[in-house]
N, C-alpha and C positions, 0 to 999 in steps of 0.2 A: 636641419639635416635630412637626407634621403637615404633610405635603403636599398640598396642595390644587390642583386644576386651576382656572384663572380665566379670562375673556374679558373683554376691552375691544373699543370698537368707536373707529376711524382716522375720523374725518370730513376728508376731501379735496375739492379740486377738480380737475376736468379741464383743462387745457389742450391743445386736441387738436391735433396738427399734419399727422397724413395720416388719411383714410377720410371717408367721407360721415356730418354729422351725422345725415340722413335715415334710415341705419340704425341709430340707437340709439333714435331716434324711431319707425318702421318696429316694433321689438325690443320697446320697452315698452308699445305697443297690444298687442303679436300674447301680451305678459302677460298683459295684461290681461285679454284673452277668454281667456285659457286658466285664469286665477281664475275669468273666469264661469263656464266649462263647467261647473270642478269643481262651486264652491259646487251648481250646477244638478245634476250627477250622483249628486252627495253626497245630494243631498234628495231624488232619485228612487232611492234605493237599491242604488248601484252601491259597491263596493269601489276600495279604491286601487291596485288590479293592473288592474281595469277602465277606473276613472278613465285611468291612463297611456296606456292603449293609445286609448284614445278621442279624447285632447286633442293626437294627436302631430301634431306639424307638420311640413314637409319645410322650410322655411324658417328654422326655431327650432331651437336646438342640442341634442339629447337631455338634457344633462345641466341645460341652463338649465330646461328645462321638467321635469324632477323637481323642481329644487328650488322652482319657482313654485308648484305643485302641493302638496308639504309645506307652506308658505306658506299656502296658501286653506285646506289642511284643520284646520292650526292654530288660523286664523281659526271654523272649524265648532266645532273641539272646544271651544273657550271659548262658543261661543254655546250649545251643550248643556248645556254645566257651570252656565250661568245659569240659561236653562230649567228644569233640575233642581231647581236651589234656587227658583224664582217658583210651581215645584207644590207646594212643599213651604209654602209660606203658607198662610193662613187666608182669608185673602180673593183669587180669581184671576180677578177678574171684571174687572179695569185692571192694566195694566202691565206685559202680555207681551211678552217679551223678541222682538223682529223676527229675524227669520235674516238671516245675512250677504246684502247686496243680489249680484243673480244678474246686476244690468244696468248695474254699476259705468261710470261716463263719465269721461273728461279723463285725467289722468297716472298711472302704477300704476309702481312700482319694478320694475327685473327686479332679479331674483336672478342669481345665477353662482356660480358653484365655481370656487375654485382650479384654474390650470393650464388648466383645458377654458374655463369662461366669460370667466375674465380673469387675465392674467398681471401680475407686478410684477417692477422688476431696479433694483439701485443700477447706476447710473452715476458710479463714481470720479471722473471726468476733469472732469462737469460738477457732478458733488455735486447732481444730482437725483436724482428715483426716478420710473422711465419705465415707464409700463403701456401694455398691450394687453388691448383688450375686442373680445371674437368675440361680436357681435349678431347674426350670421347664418350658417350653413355658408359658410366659405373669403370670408367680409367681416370684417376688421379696423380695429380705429378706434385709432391708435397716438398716444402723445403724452408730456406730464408730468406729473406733482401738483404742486398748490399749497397750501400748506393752516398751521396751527399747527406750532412744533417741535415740542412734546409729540406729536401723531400722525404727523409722521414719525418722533420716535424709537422710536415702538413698532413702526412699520414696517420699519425698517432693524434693528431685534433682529432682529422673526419673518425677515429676508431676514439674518441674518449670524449668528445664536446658533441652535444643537442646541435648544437647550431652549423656542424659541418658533417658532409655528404659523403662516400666515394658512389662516381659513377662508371661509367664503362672503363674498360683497360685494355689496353691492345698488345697481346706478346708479339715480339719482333726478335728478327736472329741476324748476328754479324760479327762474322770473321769468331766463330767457333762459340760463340756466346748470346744466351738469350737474355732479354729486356724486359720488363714489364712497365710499361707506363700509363702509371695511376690519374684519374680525372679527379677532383678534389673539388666541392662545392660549399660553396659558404653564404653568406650576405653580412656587408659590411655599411658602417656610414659613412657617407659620401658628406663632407661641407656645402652648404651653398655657393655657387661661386662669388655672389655677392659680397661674401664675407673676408674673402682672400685677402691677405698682406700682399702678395707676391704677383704679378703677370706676368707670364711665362707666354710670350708670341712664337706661334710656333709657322716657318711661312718655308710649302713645300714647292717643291717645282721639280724637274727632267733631272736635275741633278745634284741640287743641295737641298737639305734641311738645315733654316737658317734658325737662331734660338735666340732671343732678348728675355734675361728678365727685369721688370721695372719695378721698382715700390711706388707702390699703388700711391701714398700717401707725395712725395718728393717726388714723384717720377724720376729718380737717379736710377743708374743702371746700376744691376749687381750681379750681373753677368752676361756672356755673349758668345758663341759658337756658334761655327757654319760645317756640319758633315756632310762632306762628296760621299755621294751616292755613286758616283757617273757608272763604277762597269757592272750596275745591273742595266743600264742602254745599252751599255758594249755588249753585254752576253745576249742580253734579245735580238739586238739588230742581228747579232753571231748565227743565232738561231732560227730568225729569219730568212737569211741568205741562203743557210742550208737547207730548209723547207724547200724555198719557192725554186732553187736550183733542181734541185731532186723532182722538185713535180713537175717543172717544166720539162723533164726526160722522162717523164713516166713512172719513175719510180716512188707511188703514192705508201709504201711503208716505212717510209722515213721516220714515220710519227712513231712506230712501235722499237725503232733503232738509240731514237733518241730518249724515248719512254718521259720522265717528267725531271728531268735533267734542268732545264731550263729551269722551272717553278721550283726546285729543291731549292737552287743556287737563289733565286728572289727570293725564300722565305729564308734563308739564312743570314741573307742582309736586312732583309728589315725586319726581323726579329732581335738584330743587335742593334741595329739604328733605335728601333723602336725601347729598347732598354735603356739606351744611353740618354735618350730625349727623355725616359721618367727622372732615370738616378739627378739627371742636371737638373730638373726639376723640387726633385727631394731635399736637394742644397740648400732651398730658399725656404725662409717660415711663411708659412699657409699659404703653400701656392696655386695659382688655378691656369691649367694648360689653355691655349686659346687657338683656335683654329677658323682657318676661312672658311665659310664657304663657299664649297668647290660643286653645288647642284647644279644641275645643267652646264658644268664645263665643254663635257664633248660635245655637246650640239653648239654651244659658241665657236670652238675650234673648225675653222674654215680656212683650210692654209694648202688644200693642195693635198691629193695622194698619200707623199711619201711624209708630209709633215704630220697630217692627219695620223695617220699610222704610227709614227711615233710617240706622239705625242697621246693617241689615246689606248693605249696600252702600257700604259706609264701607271702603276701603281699606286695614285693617291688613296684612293678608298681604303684599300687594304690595308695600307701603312696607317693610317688614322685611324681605323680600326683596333689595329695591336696596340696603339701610343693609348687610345683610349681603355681598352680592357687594363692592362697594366698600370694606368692610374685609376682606375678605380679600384683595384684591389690594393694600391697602395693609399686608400683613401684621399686623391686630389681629384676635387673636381675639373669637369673639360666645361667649355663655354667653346660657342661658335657665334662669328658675327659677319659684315660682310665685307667684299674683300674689291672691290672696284678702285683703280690703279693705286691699289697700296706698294707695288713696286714703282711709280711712279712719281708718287708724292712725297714731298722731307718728310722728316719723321720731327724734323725743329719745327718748321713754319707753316708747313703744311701745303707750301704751295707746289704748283703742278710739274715738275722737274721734266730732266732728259736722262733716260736708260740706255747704254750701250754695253749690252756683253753682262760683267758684271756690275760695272759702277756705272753708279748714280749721280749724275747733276745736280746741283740745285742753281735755278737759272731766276733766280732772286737777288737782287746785288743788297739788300739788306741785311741777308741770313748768313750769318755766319758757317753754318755748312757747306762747303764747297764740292766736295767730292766724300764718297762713302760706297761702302758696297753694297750692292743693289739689295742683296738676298735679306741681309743683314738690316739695313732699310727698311724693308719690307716688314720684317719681325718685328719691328719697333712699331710701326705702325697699327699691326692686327694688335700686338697688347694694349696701346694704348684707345683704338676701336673698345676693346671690351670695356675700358674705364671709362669711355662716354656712353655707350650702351646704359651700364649702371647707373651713371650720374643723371642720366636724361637730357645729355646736351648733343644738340645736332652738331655733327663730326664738321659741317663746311661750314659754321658758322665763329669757329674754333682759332684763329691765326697760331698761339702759339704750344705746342703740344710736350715736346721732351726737355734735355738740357742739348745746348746747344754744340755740342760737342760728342762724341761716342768715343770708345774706347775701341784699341787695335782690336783683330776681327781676329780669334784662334780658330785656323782651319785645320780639319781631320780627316785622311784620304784612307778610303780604299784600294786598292789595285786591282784591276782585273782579274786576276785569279783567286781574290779572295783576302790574299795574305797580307799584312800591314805593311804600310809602306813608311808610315806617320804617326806612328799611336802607340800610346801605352799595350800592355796585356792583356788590361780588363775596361769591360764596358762604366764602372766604376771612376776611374783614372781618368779617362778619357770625357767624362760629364764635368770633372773635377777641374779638367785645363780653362773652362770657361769661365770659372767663378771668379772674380774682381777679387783684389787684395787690397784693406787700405792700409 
């Protein structure tokens, strides 16, 4: 087994009972302009030793304003890392990527550190947990959380076990109510993935994440889900149009109208995508998630302009990202293997099929697989990759791979706005429609 460091993040509320709301409100303007300065010094060519010294307030607490600071430049170093990639196209004549806005308005999160920004303590007697936020030198705002048991209990670890951390926290306000959400640090053991009962394929693309899982030992299936992703493409392309519309008339503040409207609505999906793929996961005993890899995807994608565009600005990284944090804190190993026409190949025989749309051919007249869905295909394939990985047997030299048959495909939709169209209530239920019954 391996040790791994992990973070969850506490979402709270405040219940405040001594200090003036005035300085928490007062705290996260005086944020805010201190995100503007930066972004603003960042782009006139100042360093982050410069930046500090520049943005220091006598009313804002040293340590709040470093970490507001790391904050904005964060925010900078993703918008270069786009940049980068938008020179790297063919066509740069639409669709430059806008710099962080320098004249941000309305509400902006402070950041805090442990201890200096904001303190937290159990209270035995009341079986609360009572914090303290310093929005000002020698101004404290004291009171209690409110919130989920799940993030009290992660809170009451990091405040009662050696082995867990709180670190930064960032007060936030909405619709008449402030927030506090706790950062939560631990290290847990991760299995080998060698060791896995369970293969979990996990095989992404523009619009589904398809799910197989195999027992390792039978390769039978014991379960299978495909979730549409599709209107996080609908909402980009959305946002697209009204960019390069707008710039093409001149009107280049479009970026500060739409602020990060777009990126809220992507992290909101695949933060639930990204849960539902662990919980479906947690169903199966000792499982280990499996992923392609997807390195130098975009430099292989050569399809033209608008295909290019689409396609690389599509979300894999990040989404595999969160699917991977989230299983490791759930203790289930990730493995990655590779991924060359695993949409193309049966997942029975192995041989080299015909893809259209979603389904899958198999143009072998001995294979009993006829037709299947491609995505789904695909999933069966990356799990079973990992199990020749392990075993040490070359994948082409393999003819027969699963059972020759798969079971119906449960598909689960999003809609464009967000709202269910298809699905249970919770990300929970919805892991749960894939599991096989015998």
């Amino acid at each position: 087994m391996g040790i791994e460091p992990v973070t969850k993040t506490a979402r709270t509320r405040l219940c405040i009972e001594s200090g003036e709301r005035s300085w928490l409100k007062d705290a996260r303007f005086t944020a805010r302009d201190i995100s503007n300065d930066t972004l603003r010094l960042k782009q006139d060519g100042y360093n982050k030793t410069e930046i500090q010294r520049e943005v220091d307030r006598e009313d804002f607490l040293r340590n709040n304003k470093c970490a507001v600071v790391a904050k904005a430049l964060q925010a900078w170093n993703s918008y270069k890392e786009l940049l980068n990639w938008w020179y790297d196209q063919d066509d740069t004549t639409v669709g430059k990527p806008s710099p962080p806005a320098t004249d941000k308005k309305g509400a902006y999160p402070l950041v805090m550190a442990h201890t200096e920004g904001y303190r937290l303590t159990h209270n035995d007697e009341e079986g609360r947990i009572r914090f303290r936020v310093s929005p000002k030198p020698y101004k404290k705002v004291k009171g209690h959380l409110r919130g989920r048991p799940e993030d009290f209990n992660l809170i009451e670890s990091a405040l009662t076990e050696d082995e867990w951390s709180l670190g930064q926290a960032e007060l936030l306000y909405r619709d008449g109510v402030y927030y506090l959400h706790v950062t939560v640090k631990t290290e847990v053991e991760v299995p080998e993935p060698e060791d896995a009962d369970t293969l979990v394929g996990v095989d992404i693309n523009e619009r589904n994440i398809a799910l197989t899982a195999l027992n390792r030992e039978t390769m039978d299936t014991l379960g299978t889900l495909v979730l549409d992703y599709g209107s996080v493409k609908a909402e980009r392309q959305r946002y697209h149009t009204i960019t390069k519309r707008c710039q093409e008339h001149g009107q280049h503040s479009i970026h500060n109208q739409l602020g990060d409207k777009e990126e809220r609505y992507t992290e909101w999906v695949l933060h639930r995508m990204s849960r539902v793929v662990v919980e479906f996961a947690q169903q199966f005993p000792n499982p280990v998630m499996v992923f392609e890899d997807l390195s130098g995807i975009r430099d292989a994608i050569k399809y033209g302009t608008y295909m290019n565009r689409r396609l690389h600005k599509l979300p894999f990284h990040k989404f595999e990202q969160q699917v991977r944090y989230k299983a490791t804190w759930n203790q289930i190993p990730c493995e990655t293997v590779e991924s060359p026409y695993n949409s193309k190949s049966c997942s029975c025989c192995g041989h080299r099929g015909y893809r259209q749309g979603r389904r899958f051919r198999c143009t072998n007249d001995s294979c009993a697989v006829h037709q299947d869905h491609a995505d789904r295909n695909a999933s069966v394939n990356v799990a079973w990759r990992v199990w020749a990985k392990h075993a040490g047997v070359d994948v082409e030299s393999v003819n027969y791979r699963t059972r020759k048959t798969q079971p119906s495909v449960r598909k689960v939709s999003l809609s464009g706005s967000g709202r269910s169209v298809n699905r249970p209530s919770s990300s929970r239920e919805i892991a749960s429609r894939g599991v096989l019954t015998t």
